[in-house]
Structures are given as C-alpha cells and as structure tokens.
N, C-alpha and C positions, 0 to 999 in steps of 0.2 A: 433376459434369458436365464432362469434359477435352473441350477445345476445342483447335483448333491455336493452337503456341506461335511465336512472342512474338504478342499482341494487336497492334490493328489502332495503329502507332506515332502517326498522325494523331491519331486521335482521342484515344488517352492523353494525348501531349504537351498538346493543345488544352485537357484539361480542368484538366490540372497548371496552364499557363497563365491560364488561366480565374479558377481555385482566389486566382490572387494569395499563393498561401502558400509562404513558404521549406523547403523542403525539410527543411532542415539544421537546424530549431527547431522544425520543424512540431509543434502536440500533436496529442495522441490524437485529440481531438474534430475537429482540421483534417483530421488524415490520413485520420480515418473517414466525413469528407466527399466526398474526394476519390476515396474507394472509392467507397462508394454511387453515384457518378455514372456511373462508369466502368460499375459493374455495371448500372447500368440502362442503359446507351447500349448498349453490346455484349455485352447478354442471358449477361454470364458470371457465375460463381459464384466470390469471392473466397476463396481460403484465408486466413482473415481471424485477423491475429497482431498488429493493432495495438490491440484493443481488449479493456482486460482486466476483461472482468465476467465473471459465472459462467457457468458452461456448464451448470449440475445445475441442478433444478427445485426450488423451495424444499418444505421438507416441509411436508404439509397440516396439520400439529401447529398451524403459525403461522397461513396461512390460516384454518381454525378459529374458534381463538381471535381473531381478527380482527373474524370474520361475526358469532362470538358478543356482542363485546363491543358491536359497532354494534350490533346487534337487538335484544339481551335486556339490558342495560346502560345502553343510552341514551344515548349518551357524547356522541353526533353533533354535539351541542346546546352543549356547554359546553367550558370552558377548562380543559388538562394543567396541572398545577402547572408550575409553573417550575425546577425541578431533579429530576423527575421522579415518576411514580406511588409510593408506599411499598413496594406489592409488588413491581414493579420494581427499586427498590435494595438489597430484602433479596436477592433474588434473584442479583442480579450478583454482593452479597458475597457468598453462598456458592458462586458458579462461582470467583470468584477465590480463594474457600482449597481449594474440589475440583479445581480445574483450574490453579492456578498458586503454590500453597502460602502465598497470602496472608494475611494477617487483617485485612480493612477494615472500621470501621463503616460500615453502608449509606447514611450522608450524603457519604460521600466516593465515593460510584457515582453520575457524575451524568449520564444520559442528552443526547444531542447527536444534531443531525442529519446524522449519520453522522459519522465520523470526519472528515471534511472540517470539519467545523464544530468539532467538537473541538480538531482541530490551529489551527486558526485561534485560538479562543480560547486557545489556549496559550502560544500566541508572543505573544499582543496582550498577555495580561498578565503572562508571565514579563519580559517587552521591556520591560517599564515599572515593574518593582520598581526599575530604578536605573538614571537616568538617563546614569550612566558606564556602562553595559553595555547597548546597544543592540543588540549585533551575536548575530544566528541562525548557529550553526558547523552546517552539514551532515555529517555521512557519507556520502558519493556513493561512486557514482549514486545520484540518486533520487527521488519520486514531485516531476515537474514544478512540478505545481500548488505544491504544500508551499511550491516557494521565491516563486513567485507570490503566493501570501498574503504570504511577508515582504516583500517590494517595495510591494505595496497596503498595509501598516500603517506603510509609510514607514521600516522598520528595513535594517538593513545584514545581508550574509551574507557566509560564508565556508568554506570546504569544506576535508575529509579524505578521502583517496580510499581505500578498499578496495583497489583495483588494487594500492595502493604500501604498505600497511600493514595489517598483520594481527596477531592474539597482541601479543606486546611490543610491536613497532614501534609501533600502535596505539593503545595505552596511552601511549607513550611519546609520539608525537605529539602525543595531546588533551593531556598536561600541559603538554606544550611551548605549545602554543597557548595553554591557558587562563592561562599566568601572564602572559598581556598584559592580565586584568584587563577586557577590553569583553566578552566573548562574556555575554550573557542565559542561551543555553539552546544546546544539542546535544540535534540530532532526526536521527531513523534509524528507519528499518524492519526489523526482521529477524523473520522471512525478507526477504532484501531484495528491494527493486523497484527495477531491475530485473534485477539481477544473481542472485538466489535465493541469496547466500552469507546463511550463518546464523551467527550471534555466540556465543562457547561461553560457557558459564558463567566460566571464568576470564577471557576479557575482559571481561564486565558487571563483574563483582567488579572488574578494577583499575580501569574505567572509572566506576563507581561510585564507587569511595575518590578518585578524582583530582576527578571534579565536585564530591563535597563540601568537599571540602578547598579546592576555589578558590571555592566559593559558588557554584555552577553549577547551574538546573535542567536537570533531565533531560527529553524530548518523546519518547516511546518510540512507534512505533508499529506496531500488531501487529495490521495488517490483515487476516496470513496466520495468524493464530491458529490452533496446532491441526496447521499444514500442512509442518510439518517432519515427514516423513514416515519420517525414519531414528530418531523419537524418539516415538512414540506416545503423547499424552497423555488419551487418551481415555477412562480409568476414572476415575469422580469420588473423590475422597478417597485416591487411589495414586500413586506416583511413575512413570513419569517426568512432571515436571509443565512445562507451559511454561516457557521460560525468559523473564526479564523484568527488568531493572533493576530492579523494585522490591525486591526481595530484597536489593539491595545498594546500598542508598543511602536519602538521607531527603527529597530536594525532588525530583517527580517528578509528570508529565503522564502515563499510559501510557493509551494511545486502544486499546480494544476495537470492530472492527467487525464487522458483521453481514452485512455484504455478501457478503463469498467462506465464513467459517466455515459460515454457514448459508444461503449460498446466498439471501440476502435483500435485494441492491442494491437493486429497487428503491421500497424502503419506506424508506429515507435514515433506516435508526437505528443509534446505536454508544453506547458508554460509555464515557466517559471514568474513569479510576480517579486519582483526587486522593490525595497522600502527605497522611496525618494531620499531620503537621507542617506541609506548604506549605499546606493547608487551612488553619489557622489563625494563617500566617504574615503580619504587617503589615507596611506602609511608607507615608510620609505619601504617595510619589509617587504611589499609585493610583487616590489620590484624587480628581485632575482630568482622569481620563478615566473612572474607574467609580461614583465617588459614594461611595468605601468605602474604607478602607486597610487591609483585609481580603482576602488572596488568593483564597478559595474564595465567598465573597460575591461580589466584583469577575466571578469565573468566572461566576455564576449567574446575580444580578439585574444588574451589569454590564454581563454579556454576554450571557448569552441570552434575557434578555430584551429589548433592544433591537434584536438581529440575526433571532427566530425567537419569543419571546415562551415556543416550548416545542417539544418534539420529541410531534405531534401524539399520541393518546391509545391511537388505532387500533394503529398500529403495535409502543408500547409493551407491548401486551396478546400482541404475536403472540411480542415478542422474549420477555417472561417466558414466556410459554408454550415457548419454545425452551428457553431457560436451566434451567427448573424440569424438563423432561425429562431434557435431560442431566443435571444435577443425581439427576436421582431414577434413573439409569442406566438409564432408556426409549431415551434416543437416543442413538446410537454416532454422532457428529455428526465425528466424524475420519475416520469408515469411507467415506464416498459420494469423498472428498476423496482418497482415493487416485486417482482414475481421473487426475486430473489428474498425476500421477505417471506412468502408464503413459504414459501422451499423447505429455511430454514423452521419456521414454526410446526413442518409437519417431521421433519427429518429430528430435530431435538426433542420431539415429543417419542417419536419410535424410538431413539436412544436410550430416554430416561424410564420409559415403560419396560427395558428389556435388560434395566440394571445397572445403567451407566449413569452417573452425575454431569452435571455442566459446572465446571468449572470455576471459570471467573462470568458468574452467573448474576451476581446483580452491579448498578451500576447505580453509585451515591444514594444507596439504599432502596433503588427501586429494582425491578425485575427488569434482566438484562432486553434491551431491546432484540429483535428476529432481522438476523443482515445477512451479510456475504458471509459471514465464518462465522462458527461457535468453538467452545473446546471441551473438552470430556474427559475423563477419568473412568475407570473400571472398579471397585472393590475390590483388593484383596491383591491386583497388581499394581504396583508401586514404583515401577520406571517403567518411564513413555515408551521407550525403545523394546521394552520388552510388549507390550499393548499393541504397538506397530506393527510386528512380527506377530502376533497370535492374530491381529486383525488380517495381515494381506492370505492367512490360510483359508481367509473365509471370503475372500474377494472384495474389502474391504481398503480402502486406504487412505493413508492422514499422514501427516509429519507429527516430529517432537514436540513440546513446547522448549526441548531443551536447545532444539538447533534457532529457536525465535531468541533464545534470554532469557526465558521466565524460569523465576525463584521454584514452579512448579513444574519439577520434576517431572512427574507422574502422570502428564498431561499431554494429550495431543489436540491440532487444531487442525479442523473439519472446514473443506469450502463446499460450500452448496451448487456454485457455479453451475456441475456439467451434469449433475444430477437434478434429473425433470421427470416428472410424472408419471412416466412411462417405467421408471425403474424405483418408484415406494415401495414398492410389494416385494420386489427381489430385496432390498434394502432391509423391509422388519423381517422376510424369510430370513435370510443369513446373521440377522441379529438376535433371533429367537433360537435359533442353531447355535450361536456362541453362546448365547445363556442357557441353555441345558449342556453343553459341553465344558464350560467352564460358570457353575452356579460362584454369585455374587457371593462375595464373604459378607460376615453381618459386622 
C-alpha cells in the first residue's frame, strides 16, 4: 500500500522518543518495536528488513508429524529425554553424512532449543575447559545476541572482521590472535549474518589446522544451512555438500537450525553436532559449574537440563520427520530457499539504482552472492544510526551494522525474508522518494 513519502515526521520522531532505544545498538526485537507502533499509528505498511525470520510456510511434512505424535502417541503427558528422542539422533546423523559428509555417532546429535540454546551452551562450556582461556574470539559482524550470551556467562570477547580479512589474511589473523593463549573458542556464521559472505573450504581447512594447533574450540553456526545458493547441497549422499568446520578439525560446536532451513522458527528446535573427541573430552574445571568433568555430559545434564530440562517432544517428532524426508530424497528442502535469492537480487538492485552502495559486497574477490541479508550505505551519511532513522520516515527498516560488530560503521543490514513481491514497487517508490529528498553526495 504506497502512501505519500516521508511519514508524518511528528509522529515518527514521538514514537523513536518514546521507544527510549538508541538507534545505533538498537536490536532486532527493539527496532521491530518501534515499527509496529509507527505502523499501527499511521495505518502504513512497513517494508520490513529488520526482522530475519522466514518468509516460506513451514512444510506440512512437520506439522503432520507433530498432530500425529500429540494424538496417536500420547506424548502430551510425559517428559523428552534429556539429549534428545533416539530416533531423532539417528536421524541428524544421517543428514549430516547426506548432507555434509560427516560420520557422527548419533549420541553426538544432541537436540537444543534452537540454535540459540545451543550457542549458548557452547560458549558456557567451552569458556570453562580452562580457566586461562576465558575469552569468545568473534568473526564479525555478527548474530547480536551470540555476543550477548558471552557478556551474561560473564566471559570476555573479541573480534576479526570479515571486512579486513579474508583467505590468508584470515587464517593468518586467527593464528596471530590465538597464540596469546586466552581465547576459549571462535564462533561465526557462514553464510554470515549479517553480511552473507560465505567461508570457502580452504579457509575452514587453515582455520581448522590453526584452532587445533592452539587448543581452540570451534562454535560453527549454520543457521543458513543449505542457503548458499551458488552451491547446491540438496541431494542426500552427493556432493556438493555443506561446508562445515567439522571436516577439518577435531574440538568443534557446529549448531544445525531449523528455523530458516526448514522454515520452522517457530517451534525453537536445532541440533547441535558434538566432535567425538570434545564429546568425550575432560577437565577437572567443569566440574564446579556442571557436576561432570565430562565435556558432552557437562553439555547435556549440565546444561540442558537445568536451563530447558529438554527440547519439548512435539517439535522433535516434526524436525525428524523433516530430516528423514530429506534424507530419503522426498524433500528438496534447498529448493523453496532459493526465493530468498531472487528477493535479494531484485531488492539490491532497487537500492544500488536509487544511490545506495552494498557494502560488504564482494566475497574472495568475486561478487557478493544474493541470500537472506545484504548490507548498504548511503553517500554522504556516515553513521548507521543516523540512515536508520531517515530510513524508518520513509517506511523503511534495517538495523545497524554497529549493533552486529562490524568495523563499518556507516552501514545497515537488510533481510529480504518478509518482503515478497507484492511490496517491490512500494520498496523502489519510497526509495526514489529518499533519493530526491536526500540527493547522494558525490
């Protein structure tokens, strides 16, 4: 629905105010606040780029299986194991040798409430193998929250930026870093959030050889499973297969979710994939926060069960029922995940036509692949926060790059998710309305 451009500046301003939130750190959940008000006060329709959940309707496969297992199952009643259903973990393990050429026993698949829960436990108990190594090294930008759990577990962080290092430099960085001996673990996304640069195989490889070499685990997270789109992993038991740190190294977190793969946010289930080694890696340290000096123990009775006790039964029934389709090549579960590709190629095109740059725009010298997120800059404004605020006058909205981590200020990132089709036209309206109201600096 295109309304005239810019909105009514009063009332925006009023509700920013209101909001009490800084701009410039704002999260998701704040900035998606601040929308919602705006769009209920002046009855307008947000082109809405700050909030990255799925845009596709989960498939009835999981649904299903869901209704089935409360109805005819009974489950309603009783308590999920604590490292999850058996059929569930065999399951995972065989997506992870069809789908990412692993071989895991299915005690090292251990279900969490979503990836969020996961990462969390991973830093709580990598953080605390050794008390000389407290400190979470990031690859930034990246998923907010992430550094937010290490700040709540009371650990120290510290970052490598994408922006400044790629291929070698990158490798050559994390060793540089890690022979100071504190860092716990290095965590990252790839496909990344929010940048959508994708990690090749020969950086995991060096990056692999260098963590283990300093005693480093790895917090891999592959939220985007599946969504590297120049790399099709979707036939079970064929190459090309995700790519994954696990293949190249031996102490290793790799958080599988279900939220954007299969379009199942919100049923809050993921898999965590435990290295067989750090499974059954000891330290006396673990012992007085987990009751265990057991790493994959510590992980399970530890941790989940004092934080969630289980990742409820229902949900578990829907994601095996996901996994064992794809697995049995019923579901082409890469295929729906392209749209998000198209999305992005039409939506950074309207951007860059109307004066905007993309950001962290190539990726090991080629041109950035078209995913979930891009990121963008304006001319002539020079802090995100300030871009953030001239954008939502125009019914427009994104985050910082400064509230992900990145070196780049000046930058916001865009999710394509809930914007389809039906709202391009209001999308380059309001963006052609910002470029004659605020002409690009040269």
């Amino acid at each position: 629905m295109v309304k005239e451009m810019p909105l009514d500046a009063t009332v925006v301003e009023r509700i920013i105010r209101r909001s009490g939130v800084d701009l410039k750190v704002a999260s998701i959940r704040e900035m998606n606040r601040i929308v919602n008000d705006i769009e209920k006060e002046l009855a307008i329709c947000f082109i809405r780029m700050e909030f990255g959940i799925p845009g596709l309707l989960t498939d009835p496969i999981a649904v299903e299986a869901e209704i089935d297992a409360l109805a005819n199952r009974r489950l309603g009643n009783r308590y999920a194991p604590f490292d999850g259903i058996p059929e569930l973990k065999e399951e995972a393990a065989l997506f992870a040798h069809n789908f990412m050429n692993l071989d895991l026993p299915p005690r090292c698949c251990v279900p969490t409430v979503g990836a969020m829960q996961g990462g969390f436990l991973a830093q709580a108990v990598a953080g605390r193998i050794d008390p000389r190594r407290d400190t979470i090294l990031f690859l930034e930008p990246s998923f907010p929250v992430n550094r937010q759990q290490t700040r709540f577990l009371g650990l120290k962080e510290d970052r490598i930026d994408f922006y400044d290092h790629r291929g070698d430099s990158l490798v050559s960085a994390l060793d540089k870093r890690l022979a100071r001996d504190d860092v716990a673990a290095v965590l990252w996304s790839s496909p990344n959030n929010p940048t959508w640069v994708i990690l090749s195989e020969k950086e995991l490889e060096g990056m692999g050889e260098v963590m283990d070499r300093h005693g480093v685990v790895a917090i891999e997270d592959l939220a985007y499973f599946g969504m590297d789109f120049r790399c099709d992993c979707g036939v079970p038991g064929k190459p090309p297969y995700q790519s994954t740190i696990a293949r190249y190294m031996k102490r290793y977190f790799v958080l599988l979710s279900a939220s954007k793969t299969f379009s199942y946010a919100g049923q809050r289930i993921a898999i965590t994939l435990i290295a067989p080694d750090l499974m059954e890696e000891t330290s006396p340290h673990l012992d007085r926060y987990f009751g265990t000096d057991r790493v994959g123990y510590a992980f399970v009775h530890g941790g989940i069960y004092p934080t969630t006790a289980s990742v409820p039964e229902g949900p578990q029934h829907g994601l095996l029922a996901l996994m064992k389709a794809a697995n049995e090549g019923r579901l082409s579960f890469t295929a729906p995940l392209k749209e998000y590709a198209r999305r992005a190629r039409i939506m950074k095109k309207l951007f860059v036509e109307n004066g905007f740059r993309i950001v962290y725009d190539t990726d090991l010298g080629e041109p950035l692949a078209d995913g979930f997120y891009f990121t963008f800059a304006y001319p002539g404004i020079d802090e995100g926060h300030v871009l953030v605020r001239k954008l939502l006058h125009y019914g427009i909205s994104a985050i910082t790059l400064d509230s992900a981590g990145s070196v780049r200020t000046e930058a916001l990132r865009g999710c394509v998710s809930l914007v389809d089709e039906s709202l391009f036209g209001d999308l380059e309206f309001r963006l052609k309305r910002f470029r004659e109201d605020h002409p690009p600096a040269r």
